[in-house]
C-alpha positions in Angstrom: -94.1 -13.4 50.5 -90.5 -12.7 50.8 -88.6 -9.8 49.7 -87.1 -11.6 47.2 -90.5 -12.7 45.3 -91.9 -9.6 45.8 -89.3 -8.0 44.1 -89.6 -11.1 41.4 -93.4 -10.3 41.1 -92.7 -6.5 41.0 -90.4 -7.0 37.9 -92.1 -9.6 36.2 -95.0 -6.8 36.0 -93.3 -3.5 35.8 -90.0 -3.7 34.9 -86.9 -2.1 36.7 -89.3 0.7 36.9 -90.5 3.6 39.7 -93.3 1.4 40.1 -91.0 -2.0 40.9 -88.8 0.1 42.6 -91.5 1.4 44.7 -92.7 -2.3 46.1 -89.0 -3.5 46.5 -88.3 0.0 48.7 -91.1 2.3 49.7 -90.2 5.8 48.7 -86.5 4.8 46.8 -86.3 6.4 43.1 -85.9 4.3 39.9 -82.1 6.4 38.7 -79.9 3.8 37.8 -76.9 5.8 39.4 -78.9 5.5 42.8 -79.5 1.8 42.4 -75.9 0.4 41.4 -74.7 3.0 44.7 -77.0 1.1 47.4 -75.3 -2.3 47.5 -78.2 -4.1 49.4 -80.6 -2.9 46.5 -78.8 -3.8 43.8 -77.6 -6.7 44.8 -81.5 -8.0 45.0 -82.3 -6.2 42.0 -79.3 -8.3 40.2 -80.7 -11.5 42.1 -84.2 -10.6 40.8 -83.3 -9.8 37.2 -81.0 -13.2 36.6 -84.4 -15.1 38.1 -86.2 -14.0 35.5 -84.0 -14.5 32.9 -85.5 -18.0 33.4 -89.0 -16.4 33.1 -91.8 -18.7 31.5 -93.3 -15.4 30.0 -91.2 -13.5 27.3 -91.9 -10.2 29.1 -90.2 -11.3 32.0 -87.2 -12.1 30.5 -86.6 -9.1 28.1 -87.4 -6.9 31.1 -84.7 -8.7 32.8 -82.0 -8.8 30.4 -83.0 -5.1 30.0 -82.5 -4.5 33.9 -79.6 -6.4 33.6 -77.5 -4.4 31.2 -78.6 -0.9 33.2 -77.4 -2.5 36.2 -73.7 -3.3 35.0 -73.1 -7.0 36.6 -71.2 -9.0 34.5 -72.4 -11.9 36.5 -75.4 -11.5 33.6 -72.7 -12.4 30.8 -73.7 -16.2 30.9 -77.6 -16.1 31.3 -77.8 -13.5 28.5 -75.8 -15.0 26.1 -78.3 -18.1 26.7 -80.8 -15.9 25.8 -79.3 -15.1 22.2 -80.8 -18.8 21.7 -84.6 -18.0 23.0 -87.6 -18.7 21.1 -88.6 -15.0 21.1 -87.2 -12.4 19.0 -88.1 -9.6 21.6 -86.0 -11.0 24.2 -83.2 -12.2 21.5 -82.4 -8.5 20.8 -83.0 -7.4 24.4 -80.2 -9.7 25.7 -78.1 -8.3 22.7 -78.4 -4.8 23.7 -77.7 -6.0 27.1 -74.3 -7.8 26.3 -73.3 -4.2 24.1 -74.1 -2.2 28.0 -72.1 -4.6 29.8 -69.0 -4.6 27.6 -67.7 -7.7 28.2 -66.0 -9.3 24.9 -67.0 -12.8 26.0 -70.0 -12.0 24.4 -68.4 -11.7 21.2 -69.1 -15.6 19.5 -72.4 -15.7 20.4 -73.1 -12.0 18.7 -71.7 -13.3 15.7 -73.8 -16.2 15.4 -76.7 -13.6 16.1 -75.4 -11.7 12.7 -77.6 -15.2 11.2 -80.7 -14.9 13.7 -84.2 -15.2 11.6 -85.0 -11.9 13.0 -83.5 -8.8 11.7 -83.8 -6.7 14.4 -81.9 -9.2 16.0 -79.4 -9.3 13.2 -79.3 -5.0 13.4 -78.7 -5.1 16.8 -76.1 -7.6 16.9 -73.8 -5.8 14.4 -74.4 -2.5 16.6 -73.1 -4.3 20.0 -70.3 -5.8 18.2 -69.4 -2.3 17.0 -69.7 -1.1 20.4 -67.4 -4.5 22.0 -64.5 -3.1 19.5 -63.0 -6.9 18.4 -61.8 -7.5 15.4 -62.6 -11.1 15.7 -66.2 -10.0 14.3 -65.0 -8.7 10.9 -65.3 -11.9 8.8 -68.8 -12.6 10.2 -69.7 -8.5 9.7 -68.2 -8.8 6.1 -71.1 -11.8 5.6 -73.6 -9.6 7.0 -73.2 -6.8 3.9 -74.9 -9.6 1.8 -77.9 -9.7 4.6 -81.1 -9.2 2.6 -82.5 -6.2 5.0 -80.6 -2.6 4.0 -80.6 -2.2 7.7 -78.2 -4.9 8.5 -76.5 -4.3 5.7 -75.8 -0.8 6.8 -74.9 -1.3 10.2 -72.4 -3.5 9.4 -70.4 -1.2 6.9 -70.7 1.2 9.4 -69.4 -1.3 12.5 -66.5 -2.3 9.7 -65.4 1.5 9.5 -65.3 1.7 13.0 -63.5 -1.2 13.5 -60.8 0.4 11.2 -59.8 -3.3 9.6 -58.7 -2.9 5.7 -59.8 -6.4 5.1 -63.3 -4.8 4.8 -62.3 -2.6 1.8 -63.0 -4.6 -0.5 -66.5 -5.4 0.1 -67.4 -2.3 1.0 -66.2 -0.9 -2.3 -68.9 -3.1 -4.1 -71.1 -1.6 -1.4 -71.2 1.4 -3.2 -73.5 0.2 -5.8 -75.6 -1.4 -3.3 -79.4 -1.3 -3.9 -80.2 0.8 -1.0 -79.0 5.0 -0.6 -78.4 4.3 2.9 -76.2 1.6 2.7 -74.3 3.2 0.1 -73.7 6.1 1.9 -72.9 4.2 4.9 -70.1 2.0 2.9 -68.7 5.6 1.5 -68.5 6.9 4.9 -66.6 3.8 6.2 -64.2 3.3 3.4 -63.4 6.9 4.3 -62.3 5.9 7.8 -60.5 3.2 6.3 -58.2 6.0 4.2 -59.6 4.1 1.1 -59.4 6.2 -2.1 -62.6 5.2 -3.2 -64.8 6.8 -0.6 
């Protein structure tokens, strides 16, 4: 077995974990920091988590997309924004998360789609890493979102609008306010106050 599917094996079972770690280099730590500094490591830990984006089991895809996002490489950007499309919901908001570590605003159609996903974890998570990318190209798909049918979306979005600090979202978060759910009221009030809206 090469180092490469050892690595792939290790992975698939553990994760980037001390344990996966531990097969790929005897006696080498699991930190993150240490990782992305050895450049032979993490270029076969980068090679062995976009494998396994292609995984035929579920957990071996998450745990890549997971690795993936720890391990900075926007090389991932493509493979994970595939993964938006998978069958399982698990890896769906994995690869979300993943896009929101690496940063990279190419990411930013796909997440919006995501706002529609069947899932709403899926849905929650895509609002947060579109908050976190910072483009105001996501406001009229967030602005949907505040009619989602989970309170958790539904917050998370009026929050993501108030940080996005676009006035077209005043509006819809003032009928926010009467929303259903405390949360999401409070969360609207505590956006249109970032927005400098009177009605906060």
């Amino acid at each position: 077995m090469t180092k490469r599917e050892r690595a792939i094996a290790a992975v698939r079972k553990h994760g980037w974990t001390e344990e996966a770690v531990q097969v790929i280099r005897p006696g080498f730590t699991s930190c993150w920091s240490e990782v992305r500094a050895d450049e032979e490591l993490c270029a076969l830990a980068v090679d062995t988590a976009l494998a396994l984006l292609k995984d035929a089991e579920p957990g071996g895809r998450w745990r890549a997309a997971e690795a993936l996002g720890k391990l900075g490489d926007k090389r991932a950007v493509p493979g994970l924004i595939r993964l938006l499309k998978n069958v399982s919901p698990d890896v769906r908001w994995r690869a979300a998360y993943a896009l929101g570590m690496l940063g990279d605003k190419r990411a930013v159609p796909a997440l919006k789609r995501a706002l529609k996903d069947a899932d709403p974890d899926v849905r929650w998570q895509a609002a947060w890493v579109l908050g976190e990318l910072g483009d105001k190209r996501a406001v009229p798909a967030l602005l949907h979102a505040l009619k989602d049918v989970n309170p958790d979306v539904r917050w998370e979005s009026a929050w993501v609008l108030g940080e996005l600090g676009d006035k077209r979202a005043v509006p819809a978060l003032i009928r926010m306010l009467k929303d259903a759910d405390a949360d999401v009221r409070g969360r609207a009030a505590e956006a249109l106050k970032k927005l400098g809206s009177e009605e906060a």
